[in-house]
MDTraj code that builds the backbone (N, CA, C; nanometers):
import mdtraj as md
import numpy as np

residues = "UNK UNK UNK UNK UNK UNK UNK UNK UNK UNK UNK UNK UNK UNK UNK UNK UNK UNK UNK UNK UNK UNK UNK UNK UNK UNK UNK UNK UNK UNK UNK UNK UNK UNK UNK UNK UNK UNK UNK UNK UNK UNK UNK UNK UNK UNK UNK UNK UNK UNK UNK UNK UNK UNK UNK UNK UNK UNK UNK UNK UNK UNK UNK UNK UNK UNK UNK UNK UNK UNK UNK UNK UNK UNK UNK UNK UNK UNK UNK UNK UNK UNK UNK UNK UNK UNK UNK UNK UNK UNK UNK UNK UNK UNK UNK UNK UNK UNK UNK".split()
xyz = np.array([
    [-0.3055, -0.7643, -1.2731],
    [-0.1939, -0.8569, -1.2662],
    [-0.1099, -0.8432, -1.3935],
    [0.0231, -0.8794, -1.3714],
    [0.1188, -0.9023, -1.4952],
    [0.0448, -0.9356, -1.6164],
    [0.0997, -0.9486, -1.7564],
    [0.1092, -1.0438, -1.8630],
    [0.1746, -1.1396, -1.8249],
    [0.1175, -1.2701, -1.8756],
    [0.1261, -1.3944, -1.8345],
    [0.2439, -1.4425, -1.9364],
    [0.3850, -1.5320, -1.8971],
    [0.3882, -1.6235, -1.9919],
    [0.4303, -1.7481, -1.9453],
    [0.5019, -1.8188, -2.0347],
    [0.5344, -1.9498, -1.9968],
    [0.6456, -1.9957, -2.1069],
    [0.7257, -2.1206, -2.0790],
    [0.8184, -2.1559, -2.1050],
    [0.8295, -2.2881, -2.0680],
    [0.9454, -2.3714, -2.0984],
    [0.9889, -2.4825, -2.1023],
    [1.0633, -2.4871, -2.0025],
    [1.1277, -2.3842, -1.9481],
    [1.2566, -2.4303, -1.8467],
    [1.1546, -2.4315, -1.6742],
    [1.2207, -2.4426, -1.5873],
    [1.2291, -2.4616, -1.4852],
    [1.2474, -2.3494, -1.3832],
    [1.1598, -2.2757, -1.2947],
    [1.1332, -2.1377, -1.2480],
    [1.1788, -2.1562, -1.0764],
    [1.2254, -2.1112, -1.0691],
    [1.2762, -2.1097, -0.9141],
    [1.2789, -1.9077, -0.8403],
    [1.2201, -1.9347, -0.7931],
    [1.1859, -1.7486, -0.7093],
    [1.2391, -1.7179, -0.5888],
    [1.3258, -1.6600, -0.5141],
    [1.3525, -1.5771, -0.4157],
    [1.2939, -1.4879, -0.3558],
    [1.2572, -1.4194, -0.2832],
    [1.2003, -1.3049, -0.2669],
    [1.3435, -1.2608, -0.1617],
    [1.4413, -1.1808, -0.1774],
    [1.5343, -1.1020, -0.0710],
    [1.5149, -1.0468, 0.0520],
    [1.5640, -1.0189, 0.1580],
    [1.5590, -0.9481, 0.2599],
    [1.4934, -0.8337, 0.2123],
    [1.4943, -0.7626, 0.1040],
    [1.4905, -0.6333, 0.0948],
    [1.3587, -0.6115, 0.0535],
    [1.3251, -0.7135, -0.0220],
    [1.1661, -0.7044, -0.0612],
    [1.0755, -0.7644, -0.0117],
    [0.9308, -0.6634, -0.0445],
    [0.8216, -0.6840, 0.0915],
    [0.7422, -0.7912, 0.0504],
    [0.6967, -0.7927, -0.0803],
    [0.5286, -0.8101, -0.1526],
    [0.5674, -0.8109, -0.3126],
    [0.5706, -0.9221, -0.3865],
    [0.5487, -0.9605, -0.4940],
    [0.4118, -1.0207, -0.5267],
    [0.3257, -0.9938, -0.5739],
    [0.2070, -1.0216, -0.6537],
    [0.2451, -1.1052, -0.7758],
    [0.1701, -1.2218, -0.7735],
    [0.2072, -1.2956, -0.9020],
    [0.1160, -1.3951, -0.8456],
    [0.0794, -1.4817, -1.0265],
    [0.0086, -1.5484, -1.1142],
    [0.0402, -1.6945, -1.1457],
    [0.0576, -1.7472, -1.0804],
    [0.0588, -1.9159, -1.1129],
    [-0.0116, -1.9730, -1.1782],
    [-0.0339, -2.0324, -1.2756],
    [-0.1560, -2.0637, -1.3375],
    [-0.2679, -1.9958, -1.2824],
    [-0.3654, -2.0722, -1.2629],
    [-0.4727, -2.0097, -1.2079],
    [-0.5095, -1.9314, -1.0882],
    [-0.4000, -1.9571, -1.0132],
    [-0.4102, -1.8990, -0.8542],
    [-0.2826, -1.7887, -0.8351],
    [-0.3706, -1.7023, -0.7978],
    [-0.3138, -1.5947, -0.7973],
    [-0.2856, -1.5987, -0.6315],
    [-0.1497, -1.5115, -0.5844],
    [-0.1235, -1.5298, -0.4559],
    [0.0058, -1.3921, -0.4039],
    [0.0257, -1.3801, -0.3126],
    [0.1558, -1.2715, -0.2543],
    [0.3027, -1.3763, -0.2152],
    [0.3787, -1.2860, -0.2541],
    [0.5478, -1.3557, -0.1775],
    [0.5305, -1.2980, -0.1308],
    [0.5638, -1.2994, -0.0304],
    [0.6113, -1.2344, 0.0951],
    [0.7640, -1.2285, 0.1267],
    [0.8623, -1.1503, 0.1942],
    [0.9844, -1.1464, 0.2268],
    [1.0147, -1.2698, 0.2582],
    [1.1434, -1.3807, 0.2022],
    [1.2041, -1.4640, 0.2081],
    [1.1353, -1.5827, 0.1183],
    [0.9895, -1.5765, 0.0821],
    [1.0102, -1.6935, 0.0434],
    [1.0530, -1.7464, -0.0917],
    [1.0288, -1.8751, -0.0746],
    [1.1148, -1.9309, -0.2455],
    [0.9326, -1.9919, -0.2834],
    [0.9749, -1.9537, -0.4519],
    [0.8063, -2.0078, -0.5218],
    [0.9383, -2.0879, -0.6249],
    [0.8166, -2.2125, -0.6471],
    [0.8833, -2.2677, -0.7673],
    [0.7871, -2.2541, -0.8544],
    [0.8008, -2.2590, -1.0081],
    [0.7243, -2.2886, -1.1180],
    [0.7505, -2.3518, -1.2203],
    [0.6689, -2.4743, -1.1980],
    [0.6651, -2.5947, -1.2816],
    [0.6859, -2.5919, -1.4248],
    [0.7471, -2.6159, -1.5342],
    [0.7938, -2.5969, -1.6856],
    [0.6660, -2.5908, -1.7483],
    [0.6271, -2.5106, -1.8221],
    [0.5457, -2.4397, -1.8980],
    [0.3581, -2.4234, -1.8050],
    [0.4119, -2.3733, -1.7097],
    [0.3102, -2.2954, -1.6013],
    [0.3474, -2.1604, -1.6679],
    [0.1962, -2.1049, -1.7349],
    [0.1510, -1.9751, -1.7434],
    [0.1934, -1.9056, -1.5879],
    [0.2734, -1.7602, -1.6091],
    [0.2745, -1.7231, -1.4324],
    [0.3252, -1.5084, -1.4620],
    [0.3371, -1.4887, -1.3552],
    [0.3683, -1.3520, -1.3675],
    [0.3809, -1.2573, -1.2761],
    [0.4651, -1.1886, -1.2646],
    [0.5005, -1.1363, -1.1382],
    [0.4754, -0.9417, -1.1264],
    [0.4037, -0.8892, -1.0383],
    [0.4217, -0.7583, -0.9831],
    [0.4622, -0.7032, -0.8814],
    [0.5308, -0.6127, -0.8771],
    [0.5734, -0.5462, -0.7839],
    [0.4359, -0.4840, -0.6830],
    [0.4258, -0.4760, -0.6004],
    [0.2714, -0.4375, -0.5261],
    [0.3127, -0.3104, -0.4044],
    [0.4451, -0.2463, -0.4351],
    [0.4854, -0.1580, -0.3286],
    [0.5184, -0.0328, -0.4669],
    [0.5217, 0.0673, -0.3695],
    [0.5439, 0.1770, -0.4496],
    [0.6817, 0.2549, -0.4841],
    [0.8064, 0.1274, -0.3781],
    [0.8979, 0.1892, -0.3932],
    [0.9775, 0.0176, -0.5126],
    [1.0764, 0.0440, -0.5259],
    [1.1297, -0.0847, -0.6331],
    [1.1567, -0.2075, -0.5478],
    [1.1381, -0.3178, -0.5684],
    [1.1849, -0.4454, -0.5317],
    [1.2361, -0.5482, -0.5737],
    [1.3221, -0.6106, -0.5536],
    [1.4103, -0.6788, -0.6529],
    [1.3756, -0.8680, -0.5942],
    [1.3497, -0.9309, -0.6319],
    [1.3932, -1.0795, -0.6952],
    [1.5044, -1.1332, -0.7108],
    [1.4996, -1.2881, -0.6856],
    [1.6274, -1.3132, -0.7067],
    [1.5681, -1.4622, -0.7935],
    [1.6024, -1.5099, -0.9183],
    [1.5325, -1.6042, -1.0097],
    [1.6793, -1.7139, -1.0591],
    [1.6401, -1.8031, -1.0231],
    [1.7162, -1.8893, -1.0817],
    [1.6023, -1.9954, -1.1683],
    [1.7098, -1.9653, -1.3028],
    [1.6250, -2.0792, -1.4187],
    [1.7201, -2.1903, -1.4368],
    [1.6722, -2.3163, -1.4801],
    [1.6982, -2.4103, -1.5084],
    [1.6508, -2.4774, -1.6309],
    [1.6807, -2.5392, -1.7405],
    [1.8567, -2.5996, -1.7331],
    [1.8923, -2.4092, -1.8294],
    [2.0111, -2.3884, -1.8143],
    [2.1379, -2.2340, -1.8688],
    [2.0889, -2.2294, -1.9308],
    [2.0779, -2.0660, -2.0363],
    [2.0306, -2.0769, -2.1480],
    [1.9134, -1.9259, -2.1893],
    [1.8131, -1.9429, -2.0565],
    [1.7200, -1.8130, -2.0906],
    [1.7672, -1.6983, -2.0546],
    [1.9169, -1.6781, -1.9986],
    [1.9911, -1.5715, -2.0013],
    [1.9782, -1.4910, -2.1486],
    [2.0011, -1.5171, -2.2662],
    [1.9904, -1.4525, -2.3571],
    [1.8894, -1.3627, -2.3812],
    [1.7793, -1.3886, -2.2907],
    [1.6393, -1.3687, -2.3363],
    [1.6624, -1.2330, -2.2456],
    [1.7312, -1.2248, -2.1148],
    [1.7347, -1.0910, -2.0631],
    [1.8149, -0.9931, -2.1415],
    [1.9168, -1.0866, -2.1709],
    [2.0370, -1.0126, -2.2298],
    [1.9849, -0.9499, -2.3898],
    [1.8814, -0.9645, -2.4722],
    [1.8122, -0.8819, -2.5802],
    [1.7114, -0.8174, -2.5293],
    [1.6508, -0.8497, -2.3944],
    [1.5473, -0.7414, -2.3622],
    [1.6272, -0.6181, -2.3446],
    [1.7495, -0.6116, -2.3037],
    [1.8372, -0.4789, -2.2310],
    [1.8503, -0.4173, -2.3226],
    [1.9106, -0.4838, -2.4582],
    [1.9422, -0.4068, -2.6062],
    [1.8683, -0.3494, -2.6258],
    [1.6556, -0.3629, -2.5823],
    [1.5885, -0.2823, -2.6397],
    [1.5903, -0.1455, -2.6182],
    [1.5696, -0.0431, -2.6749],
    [1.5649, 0.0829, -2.6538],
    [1.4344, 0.1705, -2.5977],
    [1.2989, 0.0644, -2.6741],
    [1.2143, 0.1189, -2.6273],
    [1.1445, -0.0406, -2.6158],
    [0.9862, -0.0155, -2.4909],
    [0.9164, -0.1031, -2.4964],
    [0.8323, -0.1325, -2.6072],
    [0.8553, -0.2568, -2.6634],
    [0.7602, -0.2490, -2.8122],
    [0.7405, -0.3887, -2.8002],
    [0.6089, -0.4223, -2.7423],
    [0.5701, -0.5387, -2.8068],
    [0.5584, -0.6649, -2.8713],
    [0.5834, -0.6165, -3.0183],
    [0.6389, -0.7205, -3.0798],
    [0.7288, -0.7728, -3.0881],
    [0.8342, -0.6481, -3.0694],
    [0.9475, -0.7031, -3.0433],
    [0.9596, -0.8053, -2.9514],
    [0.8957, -0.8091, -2.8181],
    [0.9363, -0.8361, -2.6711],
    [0.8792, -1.0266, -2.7124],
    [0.8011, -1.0020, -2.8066],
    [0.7072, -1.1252, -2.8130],
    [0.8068, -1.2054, -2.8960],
    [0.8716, -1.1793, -3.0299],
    [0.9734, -1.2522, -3.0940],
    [1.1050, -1.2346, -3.0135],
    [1.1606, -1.1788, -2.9545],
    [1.2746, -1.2187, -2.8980],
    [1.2244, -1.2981, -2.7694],
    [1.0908, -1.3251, -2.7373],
    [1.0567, -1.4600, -2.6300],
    [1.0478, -1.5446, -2.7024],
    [0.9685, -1.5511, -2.8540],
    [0.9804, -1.6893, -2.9425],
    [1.1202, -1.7590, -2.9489],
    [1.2323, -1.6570, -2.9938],
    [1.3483, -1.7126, -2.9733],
    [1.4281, -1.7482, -2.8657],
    [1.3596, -1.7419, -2.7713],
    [1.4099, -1.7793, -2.6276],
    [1.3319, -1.8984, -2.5522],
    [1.2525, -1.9471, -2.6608],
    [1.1372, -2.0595, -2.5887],
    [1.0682, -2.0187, -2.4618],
    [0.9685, -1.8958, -2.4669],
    [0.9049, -1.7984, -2.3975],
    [0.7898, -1.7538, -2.4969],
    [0.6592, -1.7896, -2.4089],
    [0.5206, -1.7596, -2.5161],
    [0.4806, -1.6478, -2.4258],
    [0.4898, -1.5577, -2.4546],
    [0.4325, -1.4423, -2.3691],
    [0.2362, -1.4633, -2.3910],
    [0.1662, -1.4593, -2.2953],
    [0.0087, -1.4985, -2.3016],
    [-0.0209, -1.3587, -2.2850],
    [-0.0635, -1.2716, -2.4139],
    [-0.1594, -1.1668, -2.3719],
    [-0.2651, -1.1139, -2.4749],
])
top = md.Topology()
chain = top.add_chain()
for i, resn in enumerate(residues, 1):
    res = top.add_residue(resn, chain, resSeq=i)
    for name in ("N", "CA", "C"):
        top.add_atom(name, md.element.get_by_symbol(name[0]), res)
traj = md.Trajectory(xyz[None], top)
């Protein structure tokens, strides 16, 4: 399964027409999306999401209240996957990455 994290805001999940099978981590219970449905996740629920198909699948996430946009918008700047980095630009985004 994913690395786990959690946060303060408010998690709302899609799954699209287009995608089959998301694997993900709710606190303790682990479970499948399936095509169409909506998962919510409660403000600072440990959770985490995988892709479980071999071709790409996309999500559709609305957070609540504005704001953890930034947090995508410095993951993109990164150049490479590194860690620490990924872990302080979640500190500054009120995002505890659990791993």
């Amino acid at each position: 399964m994913p690395i786990l994290d959690s946060h303060t805001i408010e998690f709302f999940s899609r799954s699209p027409e287009q995608t089959r099978r998301i694997g993900m981590r709710i606190g303790g219970e682990i479970s499948v999306a399936k095509q169409g449905e909506v998962i919510v996740i409660p403000r600072n629920t440990p959770h985490g999401f995988r892709n479980l198909l071999d071709t790409a699948s996309t999500m559709l996430a609305i957070i609540t209240p504005s704001g953890f946009e930034n947090f995508f918008a410095e993951m993109d700047r990164l150049k490479h996957a590194d860690m620490a980095k990924i872990v302080e630009i979640g500190k500054r985004n009120d995002l505890e990455l659990v791993v």
